[in-house]
SEBAFI-959669 format. One record per residue (C-alpha): residue in one letter; x, y, z. Coordinates in steps of 0.02 Angstrom, whole numbers, padded with zeros to 5 digits, always signed. Example, Ala and Ser with C-alpha at 12.3 -4.5 7.8 and 13.67 -1.06 7.14 Angstrom:
BEGIN
a+00615-00225+00390/s+00684-00053+00357/
# end
This chain:
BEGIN
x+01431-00048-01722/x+01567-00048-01598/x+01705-00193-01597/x+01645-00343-01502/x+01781-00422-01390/x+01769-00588-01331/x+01841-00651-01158/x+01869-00865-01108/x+01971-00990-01085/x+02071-01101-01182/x+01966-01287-01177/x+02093-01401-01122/x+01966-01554-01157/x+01867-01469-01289/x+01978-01361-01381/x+02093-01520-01415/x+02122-01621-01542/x+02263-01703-01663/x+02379-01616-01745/x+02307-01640-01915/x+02156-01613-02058/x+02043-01719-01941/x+02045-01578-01791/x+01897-01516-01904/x+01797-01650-01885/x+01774-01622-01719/x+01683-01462-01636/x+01797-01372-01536/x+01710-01208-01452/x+01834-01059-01456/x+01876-01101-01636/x+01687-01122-01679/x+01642-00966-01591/x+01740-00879-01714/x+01646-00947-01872/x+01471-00871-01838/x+01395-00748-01971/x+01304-00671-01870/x+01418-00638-01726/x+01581-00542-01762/x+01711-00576-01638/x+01836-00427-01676/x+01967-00475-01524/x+01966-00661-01432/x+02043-00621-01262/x+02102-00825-01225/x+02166-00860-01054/x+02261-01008-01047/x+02408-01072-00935/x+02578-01080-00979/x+02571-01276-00980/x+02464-01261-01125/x+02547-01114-01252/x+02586-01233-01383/x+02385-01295-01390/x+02332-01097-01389/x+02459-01041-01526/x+02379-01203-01629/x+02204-01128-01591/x+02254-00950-01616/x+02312-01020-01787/x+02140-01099-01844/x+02057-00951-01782/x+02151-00832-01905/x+02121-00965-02048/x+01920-00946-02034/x+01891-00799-01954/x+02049-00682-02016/x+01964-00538-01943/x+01985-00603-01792/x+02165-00531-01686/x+02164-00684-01538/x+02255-00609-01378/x+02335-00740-01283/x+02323-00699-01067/x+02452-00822-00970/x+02335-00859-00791/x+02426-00994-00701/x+02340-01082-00559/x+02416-01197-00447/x+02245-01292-00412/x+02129-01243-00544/x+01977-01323-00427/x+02028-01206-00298/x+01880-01086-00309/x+01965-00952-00185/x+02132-00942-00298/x+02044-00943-00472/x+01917-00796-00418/x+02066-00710-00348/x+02184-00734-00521/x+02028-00676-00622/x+01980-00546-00494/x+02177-00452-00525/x+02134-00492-00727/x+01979-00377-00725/x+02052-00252-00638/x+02184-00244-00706/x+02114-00261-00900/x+02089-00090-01001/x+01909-00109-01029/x+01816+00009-01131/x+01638-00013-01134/x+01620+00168-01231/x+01736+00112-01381/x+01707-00100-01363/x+01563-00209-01317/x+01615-00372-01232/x+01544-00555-01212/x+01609-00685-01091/x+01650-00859-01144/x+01584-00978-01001/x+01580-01141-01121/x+01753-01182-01075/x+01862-01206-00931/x+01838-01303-00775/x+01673-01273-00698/x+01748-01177-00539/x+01831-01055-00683/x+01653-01033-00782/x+01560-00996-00594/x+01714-00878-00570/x+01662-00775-00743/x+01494-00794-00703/x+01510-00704-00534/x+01615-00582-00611/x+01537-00555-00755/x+01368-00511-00640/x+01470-00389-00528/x+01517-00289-00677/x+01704-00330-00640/x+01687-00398-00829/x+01605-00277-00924/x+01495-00390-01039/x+01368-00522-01065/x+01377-00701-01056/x+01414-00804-01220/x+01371-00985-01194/x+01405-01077-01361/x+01360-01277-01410/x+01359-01423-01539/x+01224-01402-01679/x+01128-01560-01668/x+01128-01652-01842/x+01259-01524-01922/x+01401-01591-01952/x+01542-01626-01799/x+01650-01493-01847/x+01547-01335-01889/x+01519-01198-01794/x+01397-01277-01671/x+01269-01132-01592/x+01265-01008-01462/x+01185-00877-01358/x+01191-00708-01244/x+01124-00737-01101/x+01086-00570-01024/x+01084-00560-00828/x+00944-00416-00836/x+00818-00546-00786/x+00667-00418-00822/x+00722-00448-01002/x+00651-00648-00993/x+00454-00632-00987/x+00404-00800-00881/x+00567-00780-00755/x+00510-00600-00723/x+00326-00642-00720/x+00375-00777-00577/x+00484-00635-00494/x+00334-00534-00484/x+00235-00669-00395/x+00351-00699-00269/x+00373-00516-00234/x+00195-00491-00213/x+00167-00651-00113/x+00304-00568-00011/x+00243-00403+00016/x+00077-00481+00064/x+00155-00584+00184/x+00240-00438+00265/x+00052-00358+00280/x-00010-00517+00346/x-00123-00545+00187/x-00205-00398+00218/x-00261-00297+00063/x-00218-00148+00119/x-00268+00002-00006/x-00144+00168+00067/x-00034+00200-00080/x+00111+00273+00033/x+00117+00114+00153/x+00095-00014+00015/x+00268+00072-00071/x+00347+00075+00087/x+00288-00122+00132/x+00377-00144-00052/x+00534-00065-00005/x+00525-00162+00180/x+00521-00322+00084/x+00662-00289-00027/x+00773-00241+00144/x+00721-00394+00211/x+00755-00501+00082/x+00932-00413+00049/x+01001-00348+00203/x+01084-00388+00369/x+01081-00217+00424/x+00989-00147+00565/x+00807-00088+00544/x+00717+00058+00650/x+00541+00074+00619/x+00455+00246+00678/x+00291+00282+00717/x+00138+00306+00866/x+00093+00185+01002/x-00026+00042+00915/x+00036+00094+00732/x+00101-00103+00705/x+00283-00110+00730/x+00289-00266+00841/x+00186-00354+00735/x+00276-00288+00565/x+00439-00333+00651/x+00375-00508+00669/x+00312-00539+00512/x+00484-00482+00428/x+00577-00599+00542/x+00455-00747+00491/x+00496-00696+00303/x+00688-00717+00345/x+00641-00890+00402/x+00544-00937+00254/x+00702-00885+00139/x+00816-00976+00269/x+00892-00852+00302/x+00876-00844+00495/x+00875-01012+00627/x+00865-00951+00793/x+00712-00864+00866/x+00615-00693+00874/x+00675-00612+01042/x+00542-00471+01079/x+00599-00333+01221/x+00504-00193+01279/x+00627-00064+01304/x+00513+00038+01432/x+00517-00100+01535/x+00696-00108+01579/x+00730+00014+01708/x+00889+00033+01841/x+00997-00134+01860/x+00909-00241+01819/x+00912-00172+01616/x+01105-00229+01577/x+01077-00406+01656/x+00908-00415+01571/x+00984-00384+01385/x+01160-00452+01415/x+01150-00590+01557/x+01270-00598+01700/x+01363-00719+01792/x+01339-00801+01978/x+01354-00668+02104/x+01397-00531+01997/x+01267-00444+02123/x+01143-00451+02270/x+01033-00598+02216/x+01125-00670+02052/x+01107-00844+02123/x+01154-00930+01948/x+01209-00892+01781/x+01081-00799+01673/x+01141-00802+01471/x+00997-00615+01428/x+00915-00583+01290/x+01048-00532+01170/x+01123-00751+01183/x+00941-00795+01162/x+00927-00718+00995/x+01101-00772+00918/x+01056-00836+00757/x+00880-00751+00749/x+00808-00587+00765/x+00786-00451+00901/x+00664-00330+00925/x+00695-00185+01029/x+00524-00090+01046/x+00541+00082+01133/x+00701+00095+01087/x+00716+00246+01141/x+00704+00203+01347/x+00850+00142+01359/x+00984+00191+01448/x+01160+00275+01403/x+01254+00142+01477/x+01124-00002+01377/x+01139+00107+01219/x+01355+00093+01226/x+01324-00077+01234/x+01200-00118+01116/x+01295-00031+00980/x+01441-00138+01009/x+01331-00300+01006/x+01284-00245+00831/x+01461-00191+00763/x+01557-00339+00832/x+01423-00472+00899/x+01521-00459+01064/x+01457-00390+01227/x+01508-00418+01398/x+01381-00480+01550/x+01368-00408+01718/x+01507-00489+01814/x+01610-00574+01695/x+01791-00612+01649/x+01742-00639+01455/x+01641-00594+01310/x+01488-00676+01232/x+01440-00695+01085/x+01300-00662+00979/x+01231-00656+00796/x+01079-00587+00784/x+00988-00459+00674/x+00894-00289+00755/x+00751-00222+00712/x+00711-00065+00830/x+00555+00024+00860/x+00513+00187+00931/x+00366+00315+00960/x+00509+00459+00980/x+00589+00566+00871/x+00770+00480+00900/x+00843+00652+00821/x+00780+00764+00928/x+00816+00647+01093/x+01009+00644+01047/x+00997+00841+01027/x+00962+00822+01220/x+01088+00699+01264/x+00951+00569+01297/x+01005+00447+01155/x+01170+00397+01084/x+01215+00483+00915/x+01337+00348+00855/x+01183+00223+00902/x+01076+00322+00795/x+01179+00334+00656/x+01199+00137+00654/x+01002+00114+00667/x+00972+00233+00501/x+01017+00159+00374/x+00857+00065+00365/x+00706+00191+00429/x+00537+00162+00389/x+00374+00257+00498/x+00215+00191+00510/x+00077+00311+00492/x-00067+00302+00621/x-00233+00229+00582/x-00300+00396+00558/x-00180+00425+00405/x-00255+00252+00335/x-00421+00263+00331/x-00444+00174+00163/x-00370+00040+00249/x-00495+00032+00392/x-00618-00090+00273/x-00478-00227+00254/x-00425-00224+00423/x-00601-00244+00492/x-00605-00407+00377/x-00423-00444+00456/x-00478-00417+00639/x-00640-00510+00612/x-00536-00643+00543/x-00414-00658+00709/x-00576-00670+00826/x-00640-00822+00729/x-00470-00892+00770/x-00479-00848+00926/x-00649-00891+00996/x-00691-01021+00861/x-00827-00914+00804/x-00861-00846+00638/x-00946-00653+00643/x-01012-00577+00514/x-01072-00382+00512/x-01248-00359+00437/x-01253-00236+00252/x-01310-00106+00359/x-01226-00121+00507/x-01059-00142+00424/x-01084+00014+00314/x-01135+00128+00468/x-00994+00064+00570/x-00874+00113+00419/x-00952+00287+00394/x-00886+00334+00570/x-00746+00241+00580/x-00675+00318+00415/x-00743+00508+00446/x-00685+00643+00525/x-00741+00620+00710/x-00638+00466+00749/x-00483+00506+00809/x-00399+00311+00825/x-00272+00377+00952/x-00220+00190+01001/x-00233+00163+00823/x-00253-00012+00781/x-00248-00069+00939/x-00403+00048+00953/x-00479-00044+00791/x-00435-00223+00869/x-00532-00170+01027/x-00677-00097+00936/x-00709-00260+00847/x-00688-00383+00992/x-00815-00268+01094/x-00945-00294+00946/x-00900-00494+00894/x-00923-00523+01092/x-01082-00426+01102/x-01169-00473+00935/x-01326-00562+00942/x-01326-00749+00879/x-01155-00713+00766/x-01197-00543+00683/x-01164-00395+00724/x-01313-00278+00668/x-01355-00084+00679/x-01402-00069+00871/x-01225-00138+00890/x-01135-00036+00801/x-01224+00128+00867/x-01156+00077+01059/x-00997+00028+00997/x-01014+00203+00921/x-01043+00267+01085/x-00927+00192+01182/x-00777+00247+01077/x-00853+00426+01067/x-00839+00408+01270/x-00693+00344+01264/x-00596+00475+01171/x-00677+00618+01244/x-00595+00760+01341/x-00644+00742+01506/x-00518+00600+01522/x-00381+00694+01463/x-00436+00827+01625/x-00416+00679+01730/x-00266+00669+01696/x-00187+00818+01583/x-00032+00736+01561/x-00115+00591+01451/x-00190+00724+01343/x+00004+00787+01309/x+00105+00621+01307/x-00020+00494+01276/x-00090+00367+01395/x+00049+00245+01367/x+00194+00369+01388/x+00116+00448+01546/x+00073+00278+01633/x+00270+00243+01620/x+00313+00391+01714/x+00357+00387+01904/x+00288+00480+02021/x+00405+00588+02040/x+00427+00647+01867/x+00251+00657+01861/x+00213+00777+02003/x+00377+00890+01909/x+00303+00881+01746/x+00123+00923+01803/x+00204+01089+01896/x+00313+01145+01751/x+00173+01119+01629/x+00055+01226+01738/x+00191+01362+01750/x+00216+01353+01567/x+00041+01374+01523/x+00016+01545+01636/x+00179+01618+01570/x+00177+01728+01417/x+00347+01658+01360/x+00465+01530+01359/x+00594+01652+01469/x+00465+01704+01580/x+00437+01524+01609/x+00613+01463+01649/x+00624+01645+01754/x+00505+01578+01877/x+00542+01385+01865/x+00713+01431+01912/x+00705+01573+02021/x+00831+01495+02154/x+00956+01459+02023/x+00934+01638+01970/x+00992+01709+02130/x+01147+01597+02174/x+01182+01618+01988/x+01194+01446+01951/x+01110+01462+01772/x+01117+01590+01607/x+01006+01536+01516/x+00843+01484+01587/x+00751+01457+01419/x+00879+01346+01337/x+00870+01250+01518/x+00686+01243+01522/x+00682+01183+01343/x+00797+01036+01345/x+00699+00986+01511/x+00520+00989+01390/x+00615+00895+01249/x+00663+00747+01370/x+00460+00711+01367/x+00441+00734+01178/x+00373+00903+01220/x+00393+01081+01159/x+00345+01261+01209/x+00225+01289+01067/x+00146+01136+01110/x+00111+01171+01296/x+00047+01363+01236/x-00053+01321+01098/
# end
């Protein structure tokens, strides 16, 4: 067995006693730590202050005379206000560093029986940073032996897993946590339920920024809402959930939207207006579609987060805010600062915390509980319970779960499906006939004649092409066409850029042509294939 070292401080109050035979009628901690059979204290580190030498060379004394095995190591830590919990971390703080610890060659225990109590929370909090090396001794009177034995103690071991009904309780509240986070949902996808896991732990333990990923519909709003409501159940936040749709801040109007601006900073700032960043100082903010915002908004943005200071439209000085982001996007952020559209710094900020949400059609074992879920919100809705009949319920599950449905709005799409049929079902249940037009309409629906109405929604996405001006739109349309009757990507940028060409304005048409693809998520295999 390796030496065990003990660490603690000299007992003032408990340690004390007359100068005499009758100290040993009277329990005193550090010496009765040293009188256990079955714990072999090979070095006593005792801190004491210099006030009190004469009482630790008296201890060290009665240590050596029952436990001779025992070398005591006096430590001199002077404090000018021993209640002064900033000073006495800070003394004990330079101790640990500054102590040749050896866990290879020693094990070590930490006395917290003695000292004031602002010392023991000082070993305590040192002890569980691993700036002391060890586990925690905690030693008492033995009730009924006699006053001036040995008394009792015990380890207490930080690894909490180690103590069967505090880990057990852990385990609850991690799982009522994660469920909260899924809105009680039972969800059955093995992938999402570790990531939900790992989401909750973030939550729970960090400040940081969080960026969820992943398609239009996929739940990042509401998952970003849920995790702030968490926060608020642990206390953890005060102020309120500030929800911005990125892709709806366009020109102007974006920087006074987010960061406020004062009285006629511009054409029609008739008053003060604080923005959304002030409104969520002390809560959350949610920045969906991220990745629509400006250059200018980005700059900004990442200084709100680094120093909680930003500056309104029109103003002399700063504001202020605390808040914590969560950010959502349907882009690939990488890919958008490749092409100068988003802010690499900005990026770099957002992931340290990344999670993507796979679509609806990557969970289809999760389709069952979220029917239940959906089903659920229209009862709270309307006030009226629907139920699906055996049948009905199994046939809308067969297609909804198979290979033909597509779920493109994903559960948006879902949460549609099931209001059509609760609104449509006959007296309260929804039954075969039901299903099979429901059936129908989302086979209609998702079709590809709607995608020729409108090609670009078959490429983008219905969402991400309804955002578009006109402008871009008529461009994109006529570069897509040219794309897809060229038999390469040079051809393609040859003819797109024909009057460039011929002033010489451009070398590389491809590389051009590409970058202008990637500002729409799009690529030249994509277009061809």
């Amino acid at each position: 067995m390796k030496p065990l070292v003990a660490i603690g401080f000299l007992g003032s109050t408990l340690d004390a006693g007359k100068f005499g035979p009758t100290r040993w009628n009277k329990w005193r901690p550090s010496v009765g730590m040293c009188m256990h059979d079955d714990l072999r204290i090979d070095r006593f580190v005792l801190l004491h202050g210099t006030v009190h030498g004469r009482l630790a060379d008296y201890i060290a004394a009665d240590i050596a005379s029952v436990s001779p095995e025992t070398t005591v190591e006096p430590r001199v830590i002077d404090f000018d206000n021993p209640w002064d919990f900033e000073e006495v971390y800070g003394k004990l703080l330079d101790f640990a560093r500054a102590y040749p610890f050896d866990p290879d060659a020693e094990d070590y225990v930490v006395h917290i029986t003695t000292g004031t109590h602002v010392a023991q929370i000082c070993l305590f909090l040192l002890t569980e940073a691993h700036y002391l090396p060890g586990r925690l001794l905690q030693t008492q009177p033995e009730r009924g032996a006699p006053t001036g034995g040995p008394g009792s103690w015990t380890i207490i071991d930080l690894d909490l897993s180690r103590y069967d009904s505090i880990a057990t309780r852990f385990a609850a509240v991690t799982a009522e946590s994660t469920s909260f986070l899924k809105s009680g949902i039972e969800t059955r996808n093995a992938a999402f339920n570790a990531m939900i896991d790992e989401i909750e732990q973030v939550a729970i333990r960090s400040k940081a920024p969080v960026l969820l990923m992943g398609p239009t519909g996929a739940g990042k709003s509401q998952l970003a809402r849920r995790i702030y409501e968490l926060k608020r159940l642990k206390r953890q936040l005060k102020g309120g959930f500030v929800e911005v749709n990125c892709a709806t801040l366009k020109g102007d109007g974006a920087m006074s939207a987010l960061f406020g601006h004062k009285r006629g900073a511009f054409t029609g700032a008739s008053a003060d207006r604080a923005g959304l960043l002030r409104g969520a100082d002390g809560g959350m903010l949610f920045l969906d579609e991220i990745g629509e915002l400006g250059l200018d908004e980005q700059a900004m943005i990442l200084r709100a987060i680094e120093d909680k200071r930003f500056l309104p439209v029109g103003a002399d000085s700063e504001a202020v805010s605390d808040f914590q982001l969560i950010a959502g996007t349907n882009r690939d952020l990488a890919q958008a600062v490749a092409t100068g559209r988003f802010r690499e710094d900005l990026l770099a900020r957002l992931n340290l915390w990344t999670f993507t949400l796979p679509g609806l059609a990557a969970r289809r074992e999760d389709i069952a509980p979220n029917l239940d879920y959906e089903l659920d919100r229209f009862a709270e809705r309307e006030g009226e319970r629907i139920t699906f009949n055996k049948e009905a319920r199994a046939q809308y599950l067969a297609f909804a779960t198979g290979p033909d449905a597509a779920w493109p709005g994903n559960f948006r799409d879902l949460a549609a499906s099931v209001t059509r049929m609760a609104t449509f079902a006959p007296k309260g249940r929804v039954d075969g006939e039901c299903v099979a037009a429901e059936i129908a309409r989302l086979r209609r629906l998702w079709s590809g004649p709607r995608d020729n109405d409108d090609p670009l929604a078959g490429l983008l996405g219905a969402d991400q092409a309804a955002m578009l001006d006109a402008f871009d739109r008529v461009q994109l349309a006529h570069v897509v066409a040219v794309c897809r009757a060229s038999r390469s990507l040079s051809e393609a940028g040859r003819t797109l850029f024909a009057a460039s060409r011929a002033r010489r304005a451009t070398s590389n048409d491809a590389d051009r042509l590409r970058k202008y693809l990637a500002r729409f998520d799009l690529s030249w295999q994509r277009l061809t294939d």
